[in-house]
Backbone bond lengths (Angstrom), bond angles and torsions (degrees), N, CA, C in turn:
res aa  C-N    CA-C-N  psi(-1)  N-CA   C-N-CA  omega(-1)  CA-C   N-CA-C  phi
1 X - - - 1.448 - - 1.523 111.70 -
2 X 1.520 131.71 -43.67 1.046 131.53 126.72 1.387 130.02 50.34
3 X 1.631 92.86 -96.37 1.696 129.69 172.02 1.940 102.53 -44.29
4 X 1.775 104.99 -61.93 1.181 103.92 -167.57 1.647 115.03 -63.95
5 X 1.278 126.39 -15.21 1.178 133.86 -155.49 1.474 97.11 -90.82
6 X 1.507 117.99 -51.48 1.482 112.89 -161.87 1.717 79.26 -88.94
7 X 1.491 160.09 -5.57 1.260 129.19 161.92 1.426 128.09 -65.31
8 X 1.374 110.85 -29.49 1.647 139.81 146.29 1.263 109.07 -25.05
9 X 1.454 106.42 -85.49 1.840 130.36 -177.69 1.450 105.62 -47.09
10 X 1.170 136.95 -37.03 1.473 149.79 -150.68 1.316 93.57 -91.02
11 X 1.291 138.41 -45.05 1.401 154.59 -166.93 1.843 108.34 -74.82
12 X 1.019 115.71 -53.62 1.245 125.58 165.50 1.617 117.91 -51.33
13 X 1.152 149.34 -67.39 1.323 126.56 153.46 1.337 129.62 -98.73
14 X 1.918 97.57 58.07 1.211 120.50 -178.14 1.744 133.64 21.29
15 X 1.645 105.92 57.15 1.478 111.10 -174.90 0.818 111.07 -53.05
16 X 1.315 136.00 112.73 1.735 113.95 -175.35 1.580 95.51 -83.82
17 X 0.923 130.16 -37.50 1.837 143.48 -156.83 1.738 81.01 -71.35
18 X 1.293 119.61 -78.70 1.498 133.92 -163.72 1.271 96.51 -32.89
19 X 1.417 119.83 -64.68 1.860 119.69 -165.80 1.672 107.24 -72.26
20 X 1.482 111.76 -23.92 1.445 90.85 173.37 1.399 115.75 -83.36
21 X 1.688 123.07 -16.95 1.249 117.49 -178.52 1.831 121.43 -66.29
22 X 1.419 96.04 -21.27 1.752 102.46 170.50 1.196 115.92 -80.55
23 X 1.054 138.38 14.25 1.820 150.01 -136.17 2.016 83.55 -143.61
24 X 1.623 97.02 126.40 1.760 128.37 -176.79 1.622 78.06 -65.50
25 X 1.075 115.64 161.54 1.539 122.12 152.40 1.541 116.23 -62.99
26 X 0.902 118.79 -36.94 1.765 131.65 -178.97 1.877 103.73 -86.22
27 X 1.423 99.07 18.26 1.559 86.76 -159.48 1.725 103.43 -77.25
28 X 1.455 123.03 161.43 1.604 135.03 -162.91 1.812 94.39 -127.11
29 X 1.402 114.62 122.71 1.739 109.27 148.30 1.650 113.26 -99.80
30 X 1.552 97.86 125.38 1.664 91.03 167.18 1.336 123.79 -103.78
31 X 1.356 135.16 129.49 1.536 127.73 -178.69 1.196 102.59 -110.17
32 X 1.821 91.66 136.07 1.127 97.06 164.20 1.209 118.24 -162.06
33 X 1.569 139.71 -172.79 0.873 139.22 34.24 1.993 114.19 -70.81
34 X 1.183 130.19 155.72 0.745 135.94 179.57 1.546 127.83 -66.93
35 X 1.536 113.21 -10.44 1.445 132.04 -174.41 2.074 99.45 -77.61
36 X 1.402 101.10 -18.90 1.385 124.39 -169.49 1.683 94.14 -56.81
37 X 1.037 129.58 -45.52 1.470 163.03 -128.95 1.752 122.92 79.75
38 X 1.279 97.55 -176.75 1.646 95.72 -160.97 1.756 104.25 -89.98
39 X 0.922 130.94 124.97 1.536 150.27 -163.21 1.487 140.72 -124.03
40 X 1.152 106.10 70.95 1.321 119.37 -170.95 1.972 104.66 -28.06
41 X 1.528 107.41 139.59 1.670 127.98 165.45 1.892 101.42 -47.16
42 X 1.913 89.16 125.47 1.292 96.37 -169.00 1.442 98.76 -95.90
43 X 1.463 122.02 132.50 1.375 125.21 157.54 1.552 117.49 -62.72
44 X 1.377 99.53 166.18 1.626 110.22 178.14 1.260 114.72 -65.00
45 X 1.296 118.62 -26.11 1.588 133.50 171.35 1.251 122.56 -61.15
46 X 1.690 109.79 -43.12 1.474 125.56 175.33 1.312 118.09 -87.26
47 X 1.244 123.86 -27.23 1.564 153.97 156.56 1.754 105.42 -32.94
48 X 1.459 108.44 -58.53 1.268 117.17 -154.11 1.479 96.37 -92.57
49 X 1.357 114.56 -33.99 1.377 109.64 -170.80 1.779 107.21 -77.79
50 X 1.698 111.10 -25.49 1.631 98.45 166.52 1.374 109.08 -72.24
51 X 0.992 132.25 -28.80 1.321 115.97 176.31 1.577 122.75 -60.84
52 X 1.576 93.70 -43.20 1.653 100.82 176.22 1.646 115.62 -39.00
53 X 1.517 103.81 -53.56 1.403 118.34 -173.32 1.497 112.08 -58.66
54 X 1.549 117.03 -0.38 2.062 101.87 -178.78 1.456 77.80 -111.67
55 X 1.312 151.27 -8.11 1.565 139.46 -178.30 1.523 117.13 -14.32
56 X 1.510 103.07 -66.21 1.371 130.24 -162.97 1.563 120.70 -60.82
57 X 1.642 92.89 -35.40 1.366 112.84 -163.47 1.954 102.61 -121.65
58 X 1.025 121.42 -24.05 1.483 99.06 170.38 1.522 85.25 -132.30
59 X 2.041 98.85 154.90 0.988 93.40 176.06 2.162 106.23 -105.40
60 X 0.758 77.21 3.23 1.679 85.43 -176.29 2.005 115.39 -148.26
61 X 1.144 85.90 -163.47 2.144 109.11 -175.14 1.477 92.20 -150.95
62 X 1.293 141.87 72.41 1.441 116.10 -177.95 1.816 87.60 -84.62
63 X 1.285 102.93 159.55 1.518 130.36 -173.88 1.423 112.50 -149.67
64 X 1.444 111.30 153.61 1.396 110.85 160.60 1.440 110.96 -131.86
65 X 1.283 120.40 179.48 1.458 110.25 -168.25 1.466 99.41 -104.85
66 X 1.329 147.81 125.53 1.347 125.55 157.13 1.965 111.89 -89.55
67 X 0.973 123.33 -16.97 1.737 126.46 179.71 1.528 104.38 -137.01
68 X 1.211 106.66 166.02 1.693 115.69 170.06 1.743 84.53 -150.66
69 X 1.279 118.19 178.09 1.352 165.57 176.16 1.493 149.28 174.53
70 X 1.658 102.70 112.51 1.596 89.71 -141.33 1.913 79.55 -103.10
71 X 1.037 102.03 176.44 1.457 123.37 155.16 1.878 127.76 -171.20
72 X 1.814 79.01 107.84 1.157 109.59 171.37 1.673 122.44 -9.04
73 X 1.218 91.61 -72.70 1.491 115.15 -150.10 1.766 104.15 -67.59
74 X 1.889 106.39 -39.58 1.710 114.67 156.74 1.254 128.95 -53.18
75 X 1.859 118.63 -34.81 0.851 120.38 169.61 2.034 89.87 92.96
76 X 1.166 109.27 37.57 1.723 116.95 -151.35 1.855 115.06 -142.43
77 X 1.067 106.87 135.79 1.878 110.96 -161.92 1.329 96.57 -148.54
78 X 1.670 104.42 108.16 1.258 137.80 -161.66 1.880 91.55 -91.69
79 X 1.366 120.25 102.94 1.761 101.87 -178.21 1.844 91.59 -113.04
80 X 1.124 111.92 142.13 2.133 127.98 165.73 1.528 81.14 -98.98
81 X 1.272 110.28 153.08 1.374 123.65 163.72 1.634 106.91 -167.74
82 X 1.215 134.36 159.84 1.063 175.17 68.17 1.526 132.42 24.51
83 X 1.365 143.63 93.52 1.564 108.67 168.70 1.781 81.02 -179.88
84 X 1.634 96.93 -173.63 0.995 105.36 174.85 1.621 109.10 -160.36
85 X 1.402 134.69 -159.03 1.303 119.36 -160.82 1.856 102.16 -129.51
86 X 0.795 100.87 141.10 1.115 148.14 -165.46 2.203 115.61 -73.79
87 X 1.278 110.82 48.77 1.801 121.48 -171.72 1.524 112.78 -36.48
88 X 1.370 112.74 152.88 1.403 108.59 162.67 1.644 97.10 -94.59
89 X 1.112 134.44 -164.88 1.325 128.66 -169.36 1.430 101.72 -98.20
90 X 1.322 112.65 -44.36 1.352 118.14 -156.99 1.473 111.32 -80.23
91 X 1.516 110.03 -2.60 1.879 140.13 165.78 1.744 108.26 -69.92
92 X 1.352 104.52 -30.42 1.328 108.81 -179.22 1.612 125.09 -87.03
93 X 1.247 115.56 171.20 1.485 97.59 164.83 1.614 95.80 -159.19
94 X 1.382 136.68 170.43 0.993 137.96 -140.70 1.759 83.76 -115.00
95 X 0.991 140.60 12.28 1.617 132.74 170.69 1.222 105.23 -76.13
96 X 1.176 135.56 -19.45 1.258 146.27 -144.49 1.636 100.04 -129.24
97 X 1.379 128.67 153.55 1.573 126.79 164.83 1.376 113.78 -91.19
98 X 1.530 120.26 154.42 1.419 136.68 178.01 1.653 101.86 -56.84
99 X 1.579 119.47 -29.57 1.544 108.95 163.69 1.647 132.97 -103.53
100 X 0.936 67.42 6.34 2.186 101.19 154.66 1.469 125.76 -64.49
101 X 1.496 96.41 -51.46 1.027 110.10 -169.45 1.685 115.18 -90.20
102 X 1.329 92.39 -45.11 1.716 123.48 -178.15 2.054 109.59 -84.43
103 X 1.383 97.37 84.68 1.720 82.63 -166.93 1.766 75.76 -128.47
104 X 1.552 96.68 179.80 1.582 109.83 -172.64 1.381 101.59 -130.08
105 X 0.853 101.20 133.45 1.885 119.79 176.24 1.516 111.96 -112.58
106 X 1.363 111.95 137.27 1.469 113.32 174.67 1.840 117.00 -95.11
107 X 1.251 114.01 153.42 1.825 104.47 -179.76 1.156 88.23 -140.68
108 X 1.448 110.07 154.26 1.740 131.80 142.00 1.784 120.79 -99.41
109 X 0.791 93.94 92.19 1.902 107.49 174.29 1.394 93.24 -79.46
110 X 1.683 115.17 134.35 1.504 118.72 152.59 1.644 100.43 -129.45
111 X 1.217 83.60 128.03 1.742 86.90 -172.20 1.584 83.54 -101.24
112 X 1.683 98.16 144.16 0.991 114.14 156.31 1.829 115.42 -99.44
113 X 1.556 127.15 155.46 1.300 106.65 -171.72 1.414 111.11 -130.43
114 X 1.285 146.01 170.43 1.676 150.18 -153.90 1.841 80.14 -95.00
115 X 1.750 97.68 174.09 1.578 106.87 173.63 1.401 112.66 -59.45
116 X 1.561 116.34 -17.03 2.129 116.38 -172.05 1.249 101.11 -89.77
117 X 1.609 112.38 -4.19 1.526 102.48 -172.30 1.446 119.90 61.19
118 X 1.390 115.92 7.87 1.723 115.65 -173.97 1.681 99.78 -110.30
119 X 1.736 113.59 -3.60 1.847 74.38 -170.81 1.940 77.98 -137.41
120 X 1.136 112.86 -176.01 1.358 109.35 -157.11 1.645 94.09 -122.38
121 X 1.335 118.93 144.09 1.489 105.07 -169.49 1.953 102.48 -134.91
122 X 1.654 105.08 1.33 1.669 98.38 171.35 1.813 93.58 -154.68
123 X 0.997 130.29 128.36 1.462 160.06 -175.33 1.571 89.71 -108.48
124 X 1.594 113.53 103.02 1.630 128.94 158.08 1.887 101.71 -104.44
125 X 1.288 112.35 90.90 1.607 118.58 161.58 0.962 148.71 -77.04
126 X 1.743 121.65 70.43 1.488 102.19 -165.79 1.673 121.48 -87.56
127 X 1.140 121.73 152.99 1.347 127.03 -170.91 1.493 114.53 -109.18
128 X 1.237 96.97 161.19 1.261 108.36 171.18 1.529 112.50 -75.75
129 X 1.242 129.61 103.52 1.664 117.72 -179.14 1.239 130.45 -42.88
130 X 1.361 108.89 -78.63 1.598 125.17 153.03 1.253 104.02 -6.77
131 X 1.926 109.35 -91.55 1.363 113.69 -152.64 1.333 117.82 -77.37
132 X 1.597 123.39 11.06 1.334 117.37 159.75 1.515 115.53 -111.54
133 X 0.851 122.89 21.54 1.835 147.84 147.50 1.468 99.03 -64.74
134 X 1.317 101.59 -70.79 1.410 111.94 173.70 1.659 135.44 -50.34
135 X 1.610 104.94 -18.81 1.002 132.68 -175.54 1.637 102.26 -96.12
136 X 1.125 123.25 -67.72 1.440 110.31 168.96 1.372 115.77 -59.55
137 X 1.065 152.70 -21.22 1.612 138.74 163.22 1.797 99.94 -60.05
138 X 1.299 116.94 -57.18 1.656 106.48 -172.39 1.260 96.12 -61.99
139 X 1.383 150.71 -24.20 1.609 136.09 -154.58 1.729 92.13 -82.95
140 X 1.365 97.16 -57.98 1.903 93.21 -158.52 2.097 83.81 -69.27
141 X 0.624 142.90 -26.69 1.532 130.02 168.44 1.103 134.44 -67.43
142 X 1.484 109.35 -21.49 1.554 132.02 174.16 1.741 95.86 -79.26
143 X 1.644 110.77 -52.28 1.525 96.13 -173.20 1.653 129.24 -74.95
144 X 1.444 96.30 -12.15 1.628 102.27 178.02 1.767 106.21 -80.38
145 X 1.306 114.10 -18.32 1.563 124.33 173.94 1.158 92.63 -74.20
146 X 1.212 142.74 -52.94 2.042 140.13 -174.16 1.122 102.95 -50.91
147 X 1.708 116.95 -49.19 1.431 121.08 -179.47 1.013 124.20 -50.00
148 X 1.508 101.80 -53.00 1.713 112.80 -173.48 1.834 111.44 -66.66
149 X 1.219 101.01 -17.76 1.691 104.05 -169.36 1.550 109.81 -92.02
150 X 1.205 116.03 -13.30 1.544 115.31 -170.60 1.590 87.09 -125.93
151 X 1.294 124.19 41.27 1.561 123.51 161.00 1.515 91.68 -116.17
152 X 1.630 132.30 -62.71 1.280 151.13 -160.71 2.363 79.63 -65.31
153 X 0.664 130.30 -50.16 1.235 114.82 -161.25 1.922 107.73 -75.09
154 X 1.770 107.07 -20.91 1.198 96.82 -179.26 2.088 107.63 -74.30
């Protein structure tokens, strides 16, 4: 259980290093629900580089867990969670409300895990639909606000 807890924790002031270090070398994220569109298994390569891309503009995922479910025998840790993301300021802009911006999305992570049970080797993600609709409209809006703020500063 462990594993699932610090992938949680890691997410919140977005380790990028931390969450890839629990990640198999061969490791796969799948998102979904499928209504999302259809989405090829993300490598650790492609993995790291979406993450790279919210750097600027969020500084975290804080989450909490409300359920877990482990099973042994899969080698597998079923986590429900809660949370939402975490703005830099200068990502924000005042057109928008502080609960506009600040909303909570629910996920199902099932980690699948290696034979040590310490590193994670398949990421099943389901999302909140809605609120990550909602989530990509604030992202590409959050980054054209970065834009606009480090033009006025040059």
């Amino acid at each position: 259980m462990s594993i699932a807890l610090k992938y949680v924790q890691a997410a919140n002031p977005m380790d990028i290093p931390g969450m890839m270090a629990m990640r198999t070398p061969s490791c796969t994220h799948h998102l979904h629900p499928s209504s999302l569109g259809a989405r090829p298994p993300i490598d650790n390569k492609n993995y790291e580089a979406q993450l790279l891309r919210f750097k600027g503009i969020i500084s975290g995922f804080p989450m909490t867990i409300k359920e877990t479910l482990e099973d042994e025998k899969k080698n597998q840790i079923m986590v429900w969670a809660v949370g939402g993301q975490s703005w830099f300021p200068q990502a924000m802009d005042p057109g928008l409300s502080e609960e506009e911006w600040n909303f909570e999305r629910e996920y199902i992570f099932i980690l699948s895990l290696d034979e040590s049970v310490e590193n994670i080797e398949r990421i099943v993600e389901f999302v909140d639909t809605k609120a990550t609709e909602q989530l990509r409209m604030l992202t590409m809006r959050a980054i054209e606000n970065v834009k606009k703020a480090s033009l006025v500063k040059e």
